[in-house]
C-alpha positions as CSV (number, residue, x, y, z in Angstrom):
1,X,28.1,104.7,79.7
2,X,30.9,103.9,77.3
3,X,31.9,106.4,74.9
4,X,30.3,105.6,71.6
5,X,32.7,107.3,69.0
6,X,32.0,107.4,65.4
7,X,32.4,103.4,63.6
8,X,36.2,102.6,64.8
9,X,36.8,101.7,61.2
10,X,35.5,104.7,60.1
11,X,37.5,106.7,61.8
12,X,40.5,104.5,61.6
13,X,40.4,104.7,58.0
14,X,40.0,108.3,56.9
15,X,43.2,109.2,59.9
16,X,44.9,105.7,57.8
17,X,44.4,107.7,54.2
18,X,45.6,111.2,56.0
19,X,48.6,109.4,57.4
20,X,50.4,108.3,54.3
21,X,50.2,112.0,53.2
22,X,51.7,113.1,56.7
23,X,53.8,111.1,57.2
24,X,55.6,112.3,54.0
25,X,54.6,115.8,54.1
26,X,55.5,116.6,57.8
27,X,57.7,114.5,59.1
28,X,60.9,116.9,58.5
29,X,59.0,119.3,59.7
30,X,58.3,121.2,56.2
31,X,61.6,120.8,55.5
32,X,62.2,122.9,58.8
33,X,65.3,122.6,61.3
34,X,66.7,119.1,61.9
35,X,68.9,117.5,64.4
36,X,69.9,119.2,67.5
37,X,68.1,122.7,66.3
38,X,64.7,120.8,65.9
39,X,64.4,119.7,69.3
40,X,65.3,123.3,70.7
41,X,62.5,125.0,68.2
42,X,60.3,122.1,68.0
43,X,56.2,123.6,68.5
44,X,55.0,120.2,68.0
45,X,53.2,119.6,71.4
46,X,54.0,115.6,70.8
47,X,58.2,116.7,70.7
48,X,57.5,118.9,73.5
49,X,55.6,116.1,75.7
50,X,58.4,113.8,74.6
51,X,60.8,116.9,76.2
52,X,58.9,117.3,79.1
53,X,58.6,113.4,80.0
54,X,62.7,113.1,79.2
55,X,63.2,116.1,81.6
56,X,61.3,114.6,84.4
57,X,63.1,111.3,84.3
58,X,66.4,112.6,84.5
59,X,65.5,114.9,87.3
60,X,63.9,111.7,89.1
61,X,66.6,109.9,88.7
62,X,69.0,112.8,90.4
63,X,66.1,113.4,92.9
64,X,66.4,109.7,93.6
65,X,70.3,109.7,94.0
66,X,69.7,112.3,96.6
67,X,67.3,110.0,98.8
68,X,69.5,107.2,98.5
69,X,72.3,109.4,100.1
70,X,69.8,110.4,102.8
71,X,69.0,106.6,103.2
72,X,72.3,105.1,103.3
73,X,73.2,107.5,106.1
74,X,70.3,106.3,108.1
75,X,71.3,102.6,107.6
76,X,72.6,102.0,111.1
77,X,72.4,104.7,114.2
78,X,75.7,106.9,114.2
79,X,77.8,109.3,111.3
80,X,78.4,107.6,108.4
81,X,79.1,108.3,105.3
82,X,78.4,112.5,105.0
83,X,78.5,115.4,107.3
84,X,75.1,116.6,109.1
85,X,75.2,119.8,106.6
86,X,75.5,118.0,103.1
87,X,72.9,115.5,104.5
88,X,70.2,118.3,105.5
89,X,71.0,119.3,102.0
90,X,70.3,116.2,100.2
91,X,66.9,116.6,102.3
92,X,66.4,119.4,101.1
93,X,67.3,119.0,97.4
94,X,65.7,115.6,97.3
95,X,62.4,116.8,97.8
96,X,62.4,120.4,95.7
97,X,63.3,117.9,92.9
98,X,61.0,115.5,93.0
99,X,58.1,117.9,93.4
100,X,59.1,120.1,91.0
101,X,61.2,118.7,88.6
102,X,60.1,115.5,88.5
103,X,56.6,115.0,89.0
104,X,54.5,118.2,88.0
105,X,56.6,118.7,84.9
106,X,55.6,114.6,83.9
107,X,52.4,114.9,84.3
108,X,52.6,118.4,81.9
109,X,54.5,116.0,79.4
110,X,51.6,114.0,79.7
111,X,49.3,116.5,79.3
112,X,51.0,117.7,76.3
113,X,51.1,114.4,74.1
114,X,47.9,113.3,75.3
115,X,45.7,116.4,75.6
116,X,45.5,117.4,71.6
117,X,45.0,114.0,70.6
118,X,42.2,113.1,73.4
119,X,40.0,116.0,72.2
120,X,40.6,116.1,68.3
121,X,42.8,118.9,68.0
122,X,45.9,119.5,66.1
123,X,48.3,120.7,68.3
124,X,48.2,122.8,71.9
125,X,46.6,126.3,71.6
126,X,49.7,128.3,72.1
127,X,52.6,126.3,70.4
128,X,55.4,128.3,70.8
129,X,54.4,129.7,74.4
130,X,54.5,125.9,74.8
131,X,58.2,125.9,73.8
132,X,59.3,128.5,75.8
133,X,57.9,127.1,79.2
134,X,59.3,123.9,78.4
135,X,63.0,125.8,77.9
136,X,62.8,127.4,81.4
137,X,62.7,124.3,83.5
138,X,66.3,122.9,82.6
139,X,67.2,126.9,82.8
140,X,65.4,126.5,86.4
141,X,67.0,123.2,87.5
142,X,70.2,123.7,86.4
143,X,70.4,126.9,88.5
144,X,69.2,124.6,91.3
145,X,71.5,122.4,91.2
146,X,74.7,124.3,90.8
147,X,74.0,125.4,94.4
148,X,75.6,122.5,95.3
149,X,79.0,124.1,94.2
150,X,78.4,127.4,95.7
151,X,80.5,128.3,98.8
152,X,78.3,127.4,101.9
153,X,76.8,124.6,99.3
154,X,72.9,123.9,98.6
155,X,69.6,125.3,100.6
156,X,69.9,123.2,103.5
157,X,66.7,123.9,105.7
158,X,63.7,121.3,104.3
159,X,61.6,121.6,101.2
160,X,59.3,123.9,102.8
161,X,62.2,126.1,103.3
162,X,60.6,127.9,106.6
163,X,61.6,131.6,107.2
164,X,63.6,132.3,109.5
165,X,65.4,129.0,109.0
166,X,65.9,130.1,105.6
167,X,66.2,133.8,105.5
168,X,68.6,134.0,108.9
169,X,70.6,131.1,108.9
170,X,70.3,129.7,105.1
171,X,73.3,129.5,102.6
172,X,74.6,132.2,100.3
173,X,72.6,130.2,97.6
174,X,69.6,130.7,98.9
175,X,68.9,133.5,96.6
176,X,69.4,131.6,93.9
177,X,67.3,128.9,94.9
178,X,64.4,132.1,95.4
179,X,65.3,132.7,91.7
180,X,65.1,128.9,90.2
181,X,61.6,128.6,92.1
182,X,60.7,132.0,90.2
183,X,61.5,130.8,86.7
184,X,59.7,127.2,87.5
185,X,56.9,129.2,88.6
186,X,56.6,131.3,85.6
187,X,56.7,127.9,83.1
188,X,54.1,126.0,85.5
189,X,51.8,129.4,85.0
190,X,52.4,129.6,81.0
191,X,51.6,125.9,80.8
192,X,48.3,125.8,82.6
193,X,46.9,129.0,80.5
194,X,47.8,127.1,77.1
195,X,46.3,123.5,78.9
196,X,43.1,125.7,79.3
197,X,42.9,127.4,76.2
198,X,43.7,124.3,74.1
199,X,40.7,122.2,76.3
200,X,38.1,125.3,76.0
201,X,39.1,126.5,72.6
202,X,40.2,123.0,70.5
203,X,37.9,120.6,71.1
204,X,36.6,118.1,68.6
205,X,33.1,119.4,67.0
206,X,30.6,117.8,68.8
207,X,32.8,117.0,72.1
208,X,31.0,118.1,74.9
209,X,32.5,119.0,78.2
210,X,31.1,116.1,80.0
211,X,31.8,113.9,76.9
212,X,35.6,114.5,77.6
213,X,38.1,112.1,79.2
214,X,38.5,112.1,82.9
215,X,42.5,112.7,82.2
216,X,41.2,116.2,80.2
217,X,39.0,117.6,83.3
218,X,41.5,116.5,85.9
219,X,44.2,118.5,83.9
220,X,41.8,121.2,82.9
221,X,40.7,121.2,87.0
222,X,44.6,121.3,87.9
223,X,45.5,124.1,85.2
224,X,43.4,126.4,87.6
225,X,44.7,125.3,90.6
226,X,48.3,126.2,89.3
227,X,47.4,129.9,87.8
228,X,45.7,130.3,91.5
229,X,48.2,129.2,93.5
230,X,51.9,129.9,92.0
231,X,51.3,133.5,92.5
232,X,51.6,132.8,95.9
233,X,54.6,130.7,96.3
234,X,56.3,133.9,93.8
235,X,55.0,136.4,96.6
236,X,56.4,134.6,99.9
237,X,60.1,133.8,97.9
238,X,59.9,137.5,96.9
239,X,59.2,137.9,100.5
240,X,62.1,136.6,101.5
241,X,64.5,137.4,98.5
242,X,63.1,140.9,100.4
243,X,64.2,140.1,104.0
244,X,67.5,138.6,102.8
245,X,68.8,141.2,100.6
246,X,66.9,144.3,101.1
247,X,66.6,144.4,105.2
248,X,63.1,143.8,105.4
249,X,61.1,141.8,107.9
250,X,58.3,140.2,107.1
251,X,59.0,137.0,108.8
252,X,61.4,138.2,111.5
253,X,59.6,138.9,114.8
254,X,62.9,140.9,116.1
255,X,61.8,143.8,113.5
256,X,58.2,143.4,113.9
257,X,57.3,140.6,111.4
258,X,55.4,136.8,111.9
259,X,57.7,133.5,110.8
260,X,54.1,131.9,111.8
261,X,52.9,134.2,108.6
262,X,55.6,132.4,106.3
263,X,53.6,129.0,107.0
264,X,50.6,130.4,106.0
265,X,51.3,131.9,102.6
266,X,53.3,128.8,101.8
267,X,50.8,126.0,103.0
268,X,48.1,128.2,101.1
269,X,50.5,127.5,98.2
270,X,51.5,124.0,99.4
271,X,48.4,122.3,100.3
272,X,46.5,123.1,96.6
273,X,50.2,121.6,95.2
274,X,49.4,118.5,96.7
275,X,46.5,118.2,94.8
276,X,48.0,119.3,91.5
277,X,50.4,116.3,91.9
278,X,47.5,114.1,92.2
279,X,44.9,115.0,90.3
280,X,46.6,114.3,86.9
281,X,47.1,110.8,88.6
282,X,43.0,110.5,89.0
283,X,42.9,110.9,85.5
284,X,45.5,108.4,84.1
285,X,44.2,105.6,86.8
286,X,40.3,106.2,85.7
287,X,41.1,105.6,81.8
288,X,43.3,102.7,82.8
289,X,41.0,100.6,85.0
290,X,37.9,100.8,82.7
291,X,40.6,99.8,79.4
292,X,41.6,96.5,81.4
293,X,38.1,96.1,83.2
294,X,36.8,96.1,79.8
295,X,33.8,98.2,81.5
296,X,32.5,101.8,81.2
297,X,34.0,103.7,83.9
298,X,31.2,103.9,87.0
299,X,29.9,107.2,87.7
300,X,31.6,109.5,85.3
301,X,29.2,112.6,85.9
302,X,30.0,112.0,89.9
303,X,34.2,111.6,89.2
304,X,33.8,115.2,87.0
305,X,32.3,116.6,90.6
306,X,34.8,114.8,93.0
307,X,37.1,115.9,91.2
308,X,35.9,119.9,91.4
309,X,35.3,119.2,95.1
310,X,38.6,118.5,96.0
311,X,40.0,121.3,93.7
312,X,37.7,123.8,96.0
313,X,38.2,122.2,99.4
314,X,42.1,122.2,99.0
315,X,42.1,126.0,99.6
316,X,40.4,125.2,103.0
317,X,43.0,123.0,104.5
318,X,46.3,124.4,104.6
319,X,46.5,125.1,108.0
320,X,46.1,121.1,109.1
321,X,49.9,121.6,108.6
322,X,50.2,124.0,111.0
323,X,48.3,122.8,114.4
324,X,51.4,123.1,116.7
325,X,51.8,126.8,115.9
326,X,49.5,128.1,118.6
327,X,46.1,128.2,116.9
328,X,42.4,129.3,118.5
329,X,40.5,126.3,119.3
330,X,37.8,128.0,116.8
331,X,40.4,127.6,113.5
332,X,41.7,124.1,115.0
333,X,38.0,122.7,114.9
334,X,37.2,124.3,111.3
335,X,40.7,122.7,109.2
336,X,40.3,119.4,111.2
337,X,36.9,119.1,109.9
338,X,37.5,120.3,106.3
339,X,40.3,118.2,106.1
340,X,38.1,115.3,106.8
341,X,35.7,116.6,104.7
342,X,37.8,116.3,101.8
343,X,38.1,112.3,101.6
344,X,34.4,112.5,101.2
345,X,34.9,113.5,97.4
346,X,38.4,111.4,97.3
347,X,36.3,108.0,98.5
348,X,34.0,108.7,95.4
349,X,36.9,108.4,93.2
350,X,37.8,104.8,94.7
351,X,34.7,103.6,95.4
352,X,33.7,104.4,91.7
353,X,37.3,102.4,90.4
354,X,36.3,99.9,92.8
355,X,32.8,99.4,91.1
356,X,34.3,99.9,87.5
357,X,36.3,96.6,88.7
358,X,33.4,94.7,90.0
359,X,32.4,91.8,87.7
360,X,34.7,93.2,84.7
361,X,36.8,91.3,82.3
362,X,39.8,91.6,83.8
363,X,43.3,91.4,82.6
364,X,46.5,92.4,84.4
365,X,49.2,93.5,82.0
366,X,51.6,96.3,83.3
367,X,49.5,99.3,82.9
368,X,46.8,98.2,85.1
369,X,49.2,96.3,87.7
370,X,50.4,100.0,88.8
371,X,46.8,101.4,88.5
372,X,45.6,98.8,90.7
373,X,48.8,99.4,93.3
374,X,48.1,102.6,93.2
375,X,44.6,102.3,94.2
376,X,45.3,100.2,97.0
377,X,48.4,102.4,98.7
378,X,47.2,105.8,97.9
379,X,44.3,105.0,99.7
380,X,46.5,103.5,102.6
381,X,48.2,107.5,102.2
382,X,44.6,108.7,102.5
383,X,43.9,106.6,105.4
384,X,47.3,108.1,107.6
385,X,46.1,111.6,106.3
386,X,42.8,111.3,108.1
387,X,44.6,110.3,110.9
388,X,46.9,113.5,110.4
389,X,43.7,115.5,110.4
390,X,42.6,114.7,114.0
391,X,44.2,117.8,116.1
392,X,45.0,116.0,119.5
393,X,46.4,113.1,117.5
394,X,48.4,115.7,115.3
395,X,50.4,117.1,118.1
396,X,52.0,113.5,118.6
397,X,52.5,112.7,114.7
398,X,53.8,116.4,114.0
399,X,57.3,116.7,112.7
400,X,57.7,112.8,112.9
401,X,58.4,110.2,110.5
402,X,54.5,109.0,110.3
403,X,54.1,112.5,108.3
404,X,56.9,111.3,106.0
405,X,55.0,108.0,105.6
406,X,52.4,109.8,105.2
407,X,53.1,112.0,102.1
408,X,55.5,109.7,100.6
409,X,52.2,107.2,100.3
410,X,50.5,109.7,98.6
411,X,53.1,110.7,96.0
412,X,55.4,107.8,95.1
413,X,52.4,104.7,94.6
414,X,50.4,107.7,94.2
415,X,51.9,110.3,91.9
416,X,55.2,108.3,90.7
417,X,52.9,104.9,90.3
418,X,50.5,106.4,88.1
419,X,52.6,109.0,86.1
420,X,54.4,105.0,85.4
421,X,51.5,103.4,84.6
422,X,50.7,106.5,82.5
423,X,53.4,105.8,80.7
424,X,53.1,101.9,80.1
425,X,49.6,102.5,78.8
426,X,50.4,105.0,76.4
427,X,53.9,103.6,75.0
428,X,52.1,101.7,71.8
429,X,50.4,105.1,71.0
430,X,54.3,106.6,71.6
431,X,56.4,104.3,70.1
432,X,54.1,101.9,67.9
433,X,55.6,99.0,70.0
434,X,53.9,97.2,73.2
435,X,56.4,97.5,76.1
436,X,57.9,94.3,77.5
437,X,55.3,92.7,79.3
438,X,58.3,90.1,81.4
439,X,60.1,93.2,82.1
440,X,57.9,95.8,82.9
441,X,56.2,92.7,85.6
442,X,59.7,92.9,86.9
443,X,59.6,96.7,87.3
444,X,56.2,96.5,88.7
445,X,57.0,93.6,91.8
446,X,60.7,95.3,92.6
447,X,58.8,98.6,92.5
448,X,55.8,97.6,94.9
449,X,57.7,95.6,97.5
450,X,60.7,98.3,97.5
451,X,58.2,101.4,98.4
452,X,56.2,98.7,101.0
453,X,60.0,98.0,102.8
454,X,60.7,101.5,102.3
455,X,57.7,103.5,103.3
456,X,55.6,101.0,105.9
457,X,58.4,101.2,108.7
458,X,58.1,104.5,108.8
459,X,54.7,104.2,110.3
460,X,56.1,102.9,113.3
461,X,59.5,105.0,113.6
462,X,57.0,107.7,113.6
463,X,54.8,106.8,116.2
464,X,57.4,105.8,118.4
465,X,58.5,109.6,118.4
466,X,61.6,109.5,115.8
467,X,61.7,113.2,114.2
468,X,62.0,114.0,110.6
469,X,65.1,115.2,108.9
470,X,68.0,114.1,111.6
471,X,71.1,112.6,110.3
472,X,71.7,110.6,113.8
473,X,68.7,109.0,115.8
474,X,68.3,106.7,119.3
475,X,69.1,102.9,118.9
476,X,65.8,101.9,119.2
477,X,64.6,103.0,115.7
478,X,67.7,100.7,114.1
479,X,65.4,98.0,112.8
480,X,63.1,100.3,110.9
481,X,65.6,102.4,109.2
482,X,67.8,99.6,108.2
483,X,64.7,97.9,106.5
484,X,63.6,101.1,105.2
485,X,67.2,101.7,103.7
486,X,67.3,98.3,101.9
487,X,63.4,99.2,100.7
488,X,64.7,102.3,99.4
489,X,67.6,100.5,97.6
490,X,65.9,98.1,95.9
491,X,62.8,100.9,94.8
492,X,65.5,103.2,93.3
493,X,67.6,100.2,91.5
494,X,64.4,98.7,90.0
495,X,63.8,101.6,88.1
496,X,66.8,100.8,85.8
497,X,64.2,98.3,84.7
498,X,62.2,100.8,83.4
499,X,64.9,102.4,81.5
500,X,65.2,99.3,80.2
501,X,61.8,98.8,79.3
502,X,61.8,102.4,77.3
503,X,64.7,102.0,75.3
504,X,63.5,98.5,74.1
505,X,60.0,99.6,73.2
506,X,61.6,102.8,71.1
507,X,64.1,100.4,69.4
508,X,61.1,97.7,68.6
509,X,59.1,94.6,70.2
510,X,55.7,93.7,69.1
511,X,53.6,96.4,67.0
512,X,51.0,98.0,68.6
513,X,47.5,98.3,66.0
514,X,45.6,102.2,66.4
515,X,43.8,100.4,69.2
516,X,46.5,98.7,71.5
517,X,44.2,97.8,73.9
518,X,41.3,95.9,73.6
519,X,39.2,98.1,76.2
520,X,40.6,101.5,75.4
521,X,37.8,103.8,74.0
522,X,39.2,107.7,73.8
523,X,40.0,109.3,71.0
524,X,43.8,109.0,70.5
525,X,43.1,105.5,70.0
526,X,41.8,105.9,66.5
527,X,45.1,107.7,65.6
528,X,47.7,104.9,64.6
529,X,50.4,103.9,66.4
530,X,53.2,105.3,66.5
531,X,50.9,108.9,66.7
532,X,52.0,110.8,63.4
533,X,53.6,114.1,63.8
534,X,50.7,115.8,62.6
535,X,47.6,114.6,64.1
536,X,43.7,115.7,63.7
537,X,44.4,118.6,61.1
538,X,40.6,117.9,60.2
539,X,38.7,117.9,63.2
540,X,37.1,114.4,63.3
541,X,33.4,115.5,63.8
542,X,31.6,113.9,66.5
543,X,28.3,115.8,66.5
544,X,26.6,113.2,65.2
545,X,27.7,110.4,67.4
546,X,29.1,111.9,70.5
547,X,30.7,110.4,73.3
548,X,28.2,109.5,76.4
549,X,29.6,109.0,79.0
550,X,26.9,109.9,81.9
C-alpha cells in the first residue's frame, strides 16, 4: 500500500515555520568555519553527500578518460596510438576507478543526503566519523593515481589484480596500489557502521522497519555486506603486500603456496561487491517507478525479502568466476546452481516494477526515462549472467569479451543509470530547482544509444572467441570494435550534458515546491526544497499515522 504519512500540509507547515528559524540560525553554521575550512570540517551529512556525489563524478569522469584510451586503441586491428604496457594500464586503472571511486562512493553520497531525511532524523549517527571516511577517499585515489608517474608506471595486470601476475611480474607501484585499496577499505567500513547505526538508532518515532523506504533497506542490507566483506579484500592485499615485500608465499606454488587460493579470497570479496554496487540501485529505481507510475509500489514486503535473498546467496557464488581453474565436478554442480538460484529473488524485483507499471499514470520525465532503461538492460545483464552460470557454456565465454558485455550491462545502465536517475529525481530536493527536462532528454537518448553501440557488440566479439584485455586482435573482430569505439565515444561525450544539466539546476530554472513530484510519497518530500541545512531537529512523529506499506 502507499505510505500514508501524517496530512501533507500538516507536515509541510510546521517543517515551513521551523525553516525560517533555520535557515537564519544555521545556515553559517553557528557562526562556525566558512569558505574553504567549512567544507574540510563540515559534519553536516547533506555537505558530506554533496562531497561524496562531487568526488564520484570527477573520478567517473577520469575513469571514463581511461576507457576512451582503451577504446580508441581498439578502433581498427593493429598499434595505434599507446604502447601495449600503458594500455594494460589504462585497463587496469579504468576499472579500479570506476568501482571504487566512482560508483560505491555515489551511491554513499546518496546514502548520506538521502538517509537522514528519509527516516526523520537530524543528521547521520556518527557525524564526524562521517567526515573522516569521506577525507580518506581523495587521500586513497590520489595515491592511486600518482602511480601513473612512478617508474615502471601504474598496476598493469586487470582490476582483479591476480597473484602471481601481480605479486611476480607487477610494477614497483604495486605496493602502493595495496596501500590505496587499504585506506578505501577502511572509509567503505566506517561508512557502513554509521549507515547502520543512523537507520537502527534514528528513525522517526513511529517508523517501523517495514514502514521504511526501499532505498533505506537496500542501503541498510548493503552496509552489512561491506563490513563482511572488505575485511577480506584487506587480508588477500596484505597477502600480497606479504609475498612482495617480506618473501612470503602464499600465492606462489614455487615456495609451497596456491595462486588458485588468491581467486578465492578475492571472488569471496568480489562477488558480494557486485551486489553492493547494485543494490543501492534497487532502491533508487523502486522509489522512482511508483513516483511516476503514480502507484504504490507492488509487493513491498516481498522486495524487503529479495532483497535479503540476494544479500545471502551472494556469499554462495563466487566461485562461478572461477570454473576453468580445475574444479571437482561436485563444487562445479553446487555454484552453477546457486548462481541460477540467485535470479529467482532478482526476477521478483522486476517482476514487481513491472506490475508497479501495469495500468499506472504514467509520465516520462528524466528520472523515470533512466529507471525504465535501466530496468530493461540490467535485466538484458541478468539474462548474459545466467548464461555465464551454465559450466560447459562457461568454459567458451571465459576470459572473453561476452564476460565484459556481461558485467558492463550490469553496472553502467545498471549501477551508472540509476545512481543518474538518482540524481535527476532528487535535484529539486538538492537544489530547489527542476533540472532541464530538454537537456537531460538529450542526456538520456545519447546515453542509451551510446552504451547499446558500445556494449551489444561485444556479445558477439565474445562469442566468436576474441579475449579480454588485448591491445591488438584478428581482423575479423574489426566491425565490432570500431562500432563499439564510436558507442563508447558518444556515451562518454554525452555526459558533458549532464554537467550541463547540474550546473544549470544549481544556478536556477523552474522552482521545485516540498513535493516536486506529483507521485513522490517518502518523507524528504515534506521537507522544502532546496533541503535546509538543518533538517528534522524535532522528530516528526508518525506513531499515529504510520507509513503502510505491506
Amino acid at each position: 500500500m502507499a505510505p500514508k504519512l501524517p496530512p501533507q500540509h500538516t507536515l509541510e507547515q510546521s517543517s515551513a515555520t521551523t525553516t525560517a528559524g533555520q535557515a537564519q540560525e544555521h545556515d553559517h553554521h553557528h557562526g562556525g568555519p566558512t569558505g574553504i575550512k567549512r567544507w574540510l570540517l563540515t559534519t553536516n551529512h547533506k555537505e558530506i553527500g554533496t562531497l561524496y556525489l562531487l568526488f564520484s563524478l570527477s573520478m567517473f569522469f577520469i575513469g571514463g578518460i581511461f576507457a576512451l584510451v582503451v577504446r580508441a586503441e581498439l578502433f581498427q586491428p593493429g598499434l595505434q596510438l599507446v604502447e601495449p604496457e600503458f594500455f594494460n594500464q589504462m585497463t587496469t586503472m579504468h576499472g579500479l576507478i570506476m568501482v571504487f571511486g566512482a560508483v560505491m562512493p555515489a551511491f554513499v553520497g546518496l546514502a548520506n543526503w538521502m538517509i537522514p531525511l528519509q527516516v526523520g532524523a537530524p543528521d547521520m549517527a556518527l557525524p564526524r566519523l562521517n567526515n573522516f571516511s569521506f577525507w580518506l577517499l581523495p587521500v586513497a585515489f590520489g595515491l592511486l593515481l600518482s602511480t601513473l608517474f612512478m617508474p615502471g608506471g601504474a598496476p598493469n595486470f586487470g582490476w582483479t589484480f591476480y597473484a602471481p601476475l601481480s605479486t611476480d611480474y607487477g610494477p614497483p607501484s604495486t605496493t602502493f596500489f595495496i596501500f590505496s585499496l587499504h585506506i578505501a577499505g577502511i572509509s567503505s567500513i566506517l561508512g557502513a557502521i554509521n549507515i547502520i547505526a543512523t537507520i537502527l538508532n534514528m528513525r522517526a518515532p513511529g517508523m517501523r522497519m517495514m514502514d521504511m523506504p526501499l532505498f533505506v533497506w537496500t542501503w541498510l542490507i548493503t552496509a552489512f555486506l561491506l563490513i563482511a566483506v572488505m575485511p577480506v579484500l584487506a587480508g588477500v592485499i596484505t597477502m600480497m603486500l606479504m609475498d612482495i615485500n617480506f618473501g612470503t608465499s602464499f600465492f606462489d606454488a614455487g615456495g609451497g603456496g596456491d595462486p588458485v587460493l588468491f581467486q578465492h579470497l578475492f571472488w569471496f570479496f568480489g562477488h558480494p561487491e557486485v551486489y553492493i554496487m547494485i543494490l543501492p540501485a534497487f532502491g533508487i529505481v523502486s522509489a522512482i517507478v511508483p513516483a511516476f507510475a503514480r502507484k504504490p509500489l507492488f509487493g513491498y514486503a516481498s522486495m524487503v525479502y529479495a532483497t535479503a535473498s540476494i544479500a545471502i546467496l551472494s556469499f554462495l557464488v563466487w566461485v562461478h568466476h572461477m570454473f576453468v581453474v580445475g574444479l571437482p565436478l561436485a563444487a562445479e554442480l553446487f555454484f552453477m546452481y546457486t548462481t541460477m538460484l540467485i535470479a529467482v529473488p532478482t526476477g521478483v524485483k522486476v517482476f514487481n516494477w513491472v506490475t508497479t507499471l501495469f495500468r499506472g499514470s504514467i509520465t516520462f520525465e528524466t528520472p523515470m526515462l533512466f529507471a525504465l532503461a535501466f530496468i530493461v538492460m540490467f535485466t538484458i545483464g541478468g539474462f548474459s549472467g545466467l548464461m555465464l552460470a551454465i559450466v560447459p557454456a562457461d568454459f567458451q565465454y571465459h576470459d572473453t569479451y561476452f564476460v565484459v558485455a556481461h558485467f558492463h550491462y550490469v553496472l553502467v545502465p545498471g549501477a551508472v543509470f540509476a545512481i543518474i536517475a538518482g540524481a535527476y529525481y532528487w535535484l529539486p530536493k538538492w537544489t530547489g530547482h527542476y533540472p532541464d527536462e530538454r537537456l537531460g532528454r538529450w542526456h538520456f537518448w545519447l546515453s542509451v544509444i551510446g552504451v547499446n553501440l558500445t556494449f551489444f557488440p561485444m556479445h558477439f566479439s565474445g562469442l566468436a572467441g576474441m579475449p579480454r584485455r588485448i591491445p591488438d586482435y584478428a581482423l575479423q573482430f574489426a566491425d565490432f570494435n570500431m562500432v563499439s569505439s564510436i558507442g563508447g565515444f558518444i556515451f562518454g561525450v554525452s555526459q558533458l550534458l549532464f554537467i550541463a544539466v547540474l550546473i544549470k539546476c544549481v544556478r536556477g530554472g523552474e522552482k521545485a515546491p516540498a513535493k516536486a513530484w506529483d507521485g513522490a510519497e517518502d518523507l524528504e518530500w515534506t521537507v522544502p526544497s532546496p533541503a535546509p541545512l538543518h533538517t528534522f531537529e524535532t522528530p516528526p512523529d508518525l506513531t499515529s499515522q504510520a507509513p503502510q506499506r505491506h
